[in-house]
C-alpha positions as CSV (number, residue, x, y, z in Angstrom):
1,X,-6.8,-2.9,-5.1
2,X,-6.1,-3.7,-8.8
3,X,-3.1,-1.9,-10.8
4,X,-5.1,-0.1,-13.3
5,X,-7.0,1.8,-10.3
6,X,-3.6,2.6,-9.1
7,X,-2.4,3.6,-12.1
8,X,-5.1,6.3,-12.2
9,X,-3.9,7.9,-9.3
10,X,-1.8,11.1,-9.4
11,X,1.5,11.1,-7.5
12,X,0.0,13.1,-4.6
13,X,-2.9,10.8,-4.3
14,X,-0.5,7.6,-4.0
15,X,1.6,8.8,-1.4
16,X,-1.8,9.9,0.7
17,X,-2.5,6.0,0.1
18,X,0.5,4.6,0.7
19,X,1.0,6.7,4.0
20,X,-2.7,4.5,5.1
21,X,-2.1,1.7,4.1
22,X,1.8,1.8,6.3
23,X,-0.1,2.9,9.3
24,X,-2.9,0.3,8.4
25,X,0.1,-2.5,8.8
26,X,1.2,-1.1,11.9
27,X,-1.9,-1.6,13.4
28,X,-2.4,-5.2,12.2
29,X,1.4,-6.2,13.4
30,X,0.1,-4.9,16.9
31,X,-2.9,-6.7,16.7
32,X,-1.0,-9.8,15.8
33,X,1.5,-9.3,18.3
34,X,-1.5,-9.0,20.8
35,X,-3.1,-11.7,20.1
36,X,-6.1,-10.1,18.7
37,X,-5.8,-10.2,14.9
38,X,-9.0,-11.9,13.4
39,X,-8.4,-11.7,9.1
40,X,-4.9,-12.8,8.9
41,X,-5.2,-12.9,5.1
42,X,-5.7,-8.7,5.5
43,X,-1.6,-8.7,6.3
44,X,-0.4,-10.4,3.1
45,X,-3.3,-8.2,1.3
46,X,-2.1,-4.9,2.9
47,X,1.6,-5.7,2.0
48,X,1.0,-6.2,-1.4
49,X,-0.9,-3.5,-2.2
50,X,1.8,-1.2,-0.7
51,X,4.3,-3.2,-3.2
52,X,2.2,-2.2,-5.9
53,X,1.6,1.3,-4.8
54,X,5.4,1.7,-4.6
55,X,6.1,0.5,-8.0
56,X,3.9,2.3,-9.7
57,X,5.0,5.6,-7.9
58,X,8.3,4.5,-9.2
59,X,7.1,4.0,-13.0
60,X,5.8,7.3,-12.9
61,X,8.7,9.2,-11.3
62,X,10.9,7.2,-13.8
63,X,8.2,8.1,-17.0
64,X,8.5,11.8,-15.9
65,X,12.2,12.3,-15.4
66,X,12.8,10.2,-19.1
């Protein structure tokens, strides 16, 4: 997920996102935990893309309050 997609995103539609993505990572810790977790490289993927998701939300609450 690139930043300018994100970007486009209303506030709503990033928290919707960012609620997927969360459960998407709990899956992938049990899978790992399991034993049964094929694409390793989905983990680091998944946790950056909620980094990003969470910054931008930030930038825009920030942007709207200033």
């Amino acid at each position: 997920m690139k930043a300018s997609d994100v970007r486009a995103k209303t506030l709503d539609e990033l928290r919707t996102e960012l609620e997927s993505l969360k459960k998407e990572q709990f899956n992938l810790r049990f899978q790992r935990a399991t034993g049964q977790l094929e694409n390793t490289g989905r983990v680091r993927q998944i946790r950056r893309d909620i980094a990003r998701i969470e910054t931008i939300m930030r930038e825009k609450r920030v942007a709207a309050s200033a």
